[in-house]
ROFIDO-633706 format. One record per residue (C-alpha): residue in one letter; x, y, z. Coordinates in steps of 0.02 Angstrom, whole numbers, padded with zeros to 5 digits, always signed. Each point is the difference from the previous one (the first is absolute). Layout:
AXYZ ...
This chain:
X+00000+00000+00000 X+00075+00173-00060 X-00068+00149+00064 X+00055+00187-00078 X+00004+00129+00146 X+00012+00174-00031 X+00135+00092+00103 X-00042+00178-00019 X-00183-00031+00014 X-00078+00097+00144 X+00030+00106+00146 X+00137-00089+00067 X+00111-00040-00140 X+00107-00124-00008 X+00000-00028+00174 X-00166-00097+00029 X-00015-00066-00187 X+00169-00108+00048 X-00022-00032+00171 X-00163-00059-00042 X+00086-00116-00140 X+00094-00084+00105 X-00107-00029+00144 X-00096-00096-00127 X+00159-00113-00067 X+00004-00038+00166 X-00167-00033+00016 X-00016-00106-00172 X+00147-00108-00028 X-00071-00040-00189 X-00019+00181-00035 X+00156+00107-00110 X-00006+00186-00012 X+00022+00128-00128 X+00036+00172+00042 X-00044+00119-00125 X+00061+00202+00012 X+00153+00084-00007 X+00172-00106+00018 X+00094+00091+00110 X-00152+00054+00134 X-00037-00189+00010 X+00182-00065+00026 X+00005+00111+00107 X-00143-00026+00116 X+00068-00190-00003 X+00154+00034+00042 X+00023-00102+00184 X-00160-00080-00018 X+00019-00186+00046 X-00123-00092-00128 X+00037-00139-00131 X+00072+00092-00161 X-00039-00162-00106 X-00180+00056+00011 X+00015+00171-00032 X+00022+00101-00158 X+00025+00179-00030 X-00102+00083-00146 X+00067+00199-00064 X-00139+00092-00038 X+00085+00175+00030 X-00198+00115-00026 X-00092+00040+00149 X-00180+00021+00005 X-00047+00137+00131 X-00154-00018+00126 X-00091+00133-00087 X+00058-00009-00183 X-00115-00018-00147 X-00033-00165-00032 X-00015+00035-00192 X+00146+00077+00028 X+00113-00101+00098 X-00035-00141-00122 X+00047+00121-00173 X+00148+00068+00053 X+00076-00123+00115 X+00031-00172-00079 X+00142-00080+00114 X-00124+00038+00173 X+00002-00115+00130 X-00178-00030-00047 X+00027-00025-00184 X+00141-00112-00002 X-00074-00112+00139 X-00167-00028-00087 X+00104-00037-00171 X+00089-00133+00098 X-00175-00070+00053 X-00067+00014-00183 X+00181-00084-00046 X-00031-00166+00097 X+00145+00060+00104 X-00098+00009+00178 X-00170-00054+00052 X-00065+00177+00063 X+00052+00173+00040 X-00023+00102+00174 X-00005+00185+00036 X-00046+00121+00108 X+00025+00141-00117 X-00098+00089-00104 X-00192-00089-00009 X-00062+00103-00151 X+00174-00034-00085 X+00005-00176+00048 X-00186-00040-00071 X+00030+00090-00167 X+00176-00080-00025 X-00091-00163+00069 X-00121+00024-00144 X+00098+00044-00130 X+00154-00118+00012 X-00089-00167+00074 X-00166+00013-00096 X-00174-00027+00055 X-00033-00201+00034 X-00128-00077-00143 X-00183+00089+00007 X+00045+00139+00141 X-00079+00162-00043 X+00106+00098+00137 X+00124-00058+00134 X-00042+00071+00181 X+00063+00022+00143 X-00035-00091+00168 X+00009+00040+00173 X-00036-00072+00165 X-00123+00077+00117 X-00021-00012+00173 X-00150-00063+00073 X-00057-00090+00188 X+00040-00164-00088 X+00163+00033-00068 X+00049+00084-00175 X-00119-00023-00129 X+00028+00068-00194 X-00044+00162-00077 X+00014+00005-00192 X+00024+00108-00087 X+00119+00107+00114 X+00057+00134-00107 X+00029-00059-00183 X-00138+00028-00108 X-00101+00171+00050 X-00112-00032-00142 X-00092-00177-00032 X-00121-00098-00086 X-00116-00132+00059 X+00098-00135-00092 X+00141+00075+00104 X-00075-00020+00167 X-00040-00178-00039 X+00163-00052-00025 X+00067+00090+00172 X-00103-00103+00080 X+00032-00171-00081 X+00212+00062+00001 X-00035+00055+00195 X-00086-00169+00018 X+00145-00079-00062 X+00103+00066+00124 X-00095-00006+00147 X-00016-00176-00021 X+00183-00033-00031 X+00099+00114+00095 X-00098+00032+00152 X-00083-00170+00012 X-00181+00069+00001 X-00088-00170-00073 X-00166+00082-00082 X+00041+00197-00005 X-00184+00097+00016 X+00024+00143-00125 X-00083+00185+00024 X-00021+00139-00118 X+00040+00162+00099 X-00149+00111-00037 X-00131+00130+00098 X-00112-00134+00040 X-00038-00159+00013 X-00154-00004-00126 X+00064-00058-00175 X-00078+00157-00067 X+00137+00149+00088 X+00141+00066-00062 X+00060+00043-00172 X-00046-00067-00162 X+00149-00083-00003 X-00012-00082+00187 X-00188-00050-00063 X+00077-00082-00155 X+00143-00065+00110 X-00120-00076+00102 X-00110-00097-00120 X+00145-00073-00060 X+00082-00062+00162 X-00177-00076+00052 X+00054-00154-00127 X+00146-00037+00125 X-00048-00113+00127 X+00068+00078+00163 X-00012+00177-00045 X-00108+00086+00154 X-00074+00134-00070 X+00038+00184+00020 X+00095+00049+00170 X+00033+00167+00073 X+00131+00099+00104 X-00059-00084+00171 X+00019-00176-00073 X+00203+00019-00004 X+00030-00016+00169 X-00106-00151+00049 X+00057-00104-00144 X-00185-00016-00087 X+00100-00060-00170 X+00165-00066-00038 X+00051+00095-00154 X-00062+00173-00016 X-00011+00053-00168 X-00003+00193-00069 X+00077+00119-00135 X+00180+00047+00055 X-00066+00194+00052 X-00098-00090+00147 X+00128-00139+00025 X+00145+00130+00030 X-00092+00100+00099 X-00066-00128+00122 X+00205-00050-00009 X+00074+00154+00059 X-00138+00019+00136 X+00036-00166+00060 X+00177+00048+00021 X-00008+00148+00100 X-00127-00102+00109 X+00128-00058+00115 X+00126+00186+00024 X-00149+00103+00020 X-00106-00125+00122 X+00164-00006+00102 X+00027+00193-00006 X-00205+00010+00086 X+00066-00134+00110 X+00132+00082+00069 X-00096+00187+00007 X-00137-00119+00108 X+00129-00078+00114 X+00080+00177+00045 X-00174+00094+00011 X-00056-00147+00115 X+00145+00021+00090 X+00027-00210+00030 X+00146-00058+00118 X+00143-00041-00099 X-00002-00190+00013 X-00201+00017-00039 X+00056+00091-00174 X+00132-00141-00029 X-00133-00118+00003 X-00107+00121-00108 X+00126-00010-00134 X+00050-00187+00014 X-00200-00035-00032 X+00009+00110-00147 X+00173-00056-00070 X-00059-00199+00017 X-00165+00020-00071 X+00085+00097-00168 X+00142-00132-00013 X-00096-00108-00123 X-00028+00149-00105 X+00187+00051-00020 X+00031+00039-00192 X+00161-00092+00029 X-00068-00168+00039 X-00077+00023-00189 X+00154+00070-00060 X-00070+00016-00209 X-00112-00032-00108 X-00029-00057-00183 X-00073+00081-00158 X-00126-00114-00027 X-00021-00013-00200 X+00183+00021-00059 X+00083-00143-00097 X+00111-00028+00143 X+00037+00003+00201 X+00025+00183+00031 X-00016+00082+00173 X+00007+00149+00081 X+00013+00046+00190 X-00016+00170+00097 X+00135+00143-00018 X+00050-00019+00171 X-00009-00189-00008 X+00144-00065+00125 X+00122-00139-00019 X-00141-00106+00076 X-00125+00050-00126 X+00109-00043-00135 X+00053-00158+00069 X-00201-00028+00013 X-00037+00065-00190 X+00152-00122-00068 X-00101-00164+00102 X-00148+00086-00099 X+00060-00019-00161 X+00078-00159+00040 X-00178-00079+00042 X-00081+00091-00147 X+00114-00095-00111 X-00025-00167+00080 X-00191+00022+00005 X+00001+00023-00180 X-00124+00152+00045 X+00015+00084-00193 X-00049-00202-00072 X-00167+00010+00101 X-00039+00184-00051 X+00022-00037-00186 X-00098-00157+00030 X-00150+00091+00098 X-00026+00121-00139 X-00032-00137-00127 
């Protein structure tokens, strides 16, 4: 199993990308690594690093793709990027997927354009895990497609389906349609459309709203990515912001210091299953491939996490069963 990792992808660059690496050579004693960005930034972040060199190969690919750059852009004018070159080596045969935690919009669109669509995918999407009272549950599309069509939604769900059932062991997924309410008739033309046609699969729910998240009503929530991203980046500041009120509570309430310890510990334990790093990345569903992407500020753990991903992706054969579901 050969896995392309993306040095300068994220926040912490190369720092977490490598120590993520080889926390996972460690962890996988089948898996090799190939480390795709600049030559002497990678050598260099190796350099005293105890970890089996026959397993490891270093990639130049001298462009770096910025945070905030264009995608469109990043993709014209910079051939040799990190992200370029590792996704040709996937396209190549040369590695079994590619990891980042760079650039999402550049990733999908170089994704796209250099691995393909798999057979009778109208538009690869991005998925993400949400957190619910019964663990993480899937939101599709996250972010990808601001614009859909019914035929679109449909085959969220069945990809999202896919993956729930293969990746997080969820036996007979329940899908929802995100909407304004729970009578098929709500929402926009294309949510009505959307609807009639996801009535044909057998576990799709119905229409759920906002308050269904939480408790888990479905186990693939399916939307347009404008929704999808939104819901995303509220999820994410769930846990700063609820600990910021905590802490303005705890002072204005004036608690003994051991009582606020407690406090906290409650808190801190009950968020622990929800810690982005346990997921570490997550696939574009719909490419011709096995390509992932993880948070900017992913840590080594995360990207030790996203590389297991990928691994497991592979060996599930997830792409085999999309292409299969759609026909």
């Amino acid at each position: 199993m050969i896995i392309a990792v993306d040095v300068v992808g994220g926040d912490h660059i190369p720092d977490s990308p490598i120590g993520g690496a080889l926390i996972a050579l460690e962890s996988n004693p089948s898996l090799h690594i190939l480390f795709v960005g600049p030559e002497n930034v990678t050598r260099e972040a190796l350099e005293g690093k105890d970890y089996d060199k026959t397993r490891v190969q270093i990639v130049d690919a001298p462009d770096v793709v910025g945070m905030d750059e264009s995608p469109s852009k990043a993709i014209k004018t910079k051939p040799n990027s990190s992200i370029a070159v590792g996704l040709s080596l996937h396209k190549q045969g040369k590695c079994d997927a590619f990891v980042s935690a760079g650039n999402t919009g550049a990733l999908l669109a170089a994704s796209t354009l250099i691995l393909g669509r798999l057979e009778g995918v109208l538009r690869p999407t991005i998925v993400t895990y949400y957190p619910t009272i019964k663990g993480f549950r899937l939101l599709v599309d996250a972010g990808a497609n601001v614009e859909v069509r019914p035929e679109m939604m449909v085959q969220f769900a069945r990809m999202g389906e896919i993956y729930a059932r293969e990746m997080m062991n969820i036996t007979n997924p329940q899908i929802g349609l995100l909407n304004v309410g729970e009578e098929e008739e709500k929402g926009t033309e294309i949510l009505k459309e959307s609807h009639q046609l996801l009535k044909r699969l057998p576990n799709f729910i119905g229409n759920v709203e906002g308050r269904d998240l939480l408790p888990a009503l479905a186990d693939v929530y399916v939307c347009d990515g404008l929704v999808g991203n939104i819901l995303l980046k509220f999820g994410e500041s769930l846990v700063v912001n609820l600990g910021t009120l905590l802490k303005h509570t705890v002072h204005q309430m004036q608690l003994p210091e051991q009582d606020a310890k407690t406090v906290f510990g409650v808190f801190q334990k009950t968020l622990k299953p929800f810690d982005p790093d346990n997921v570490g990345g997550l696939p574009f569903l719909g490419v011709a491939g096995v390509s992932l992407v993880g948070h900017g500020s992913s840590s080594p753990k995360a990207i030790h996490n996203m590389i297991l991903n990928a691994v497991s992706m592979v060996e599930a054969k997830v792409n085999d069963k999309i292409v299969a579901a759609l026909h």
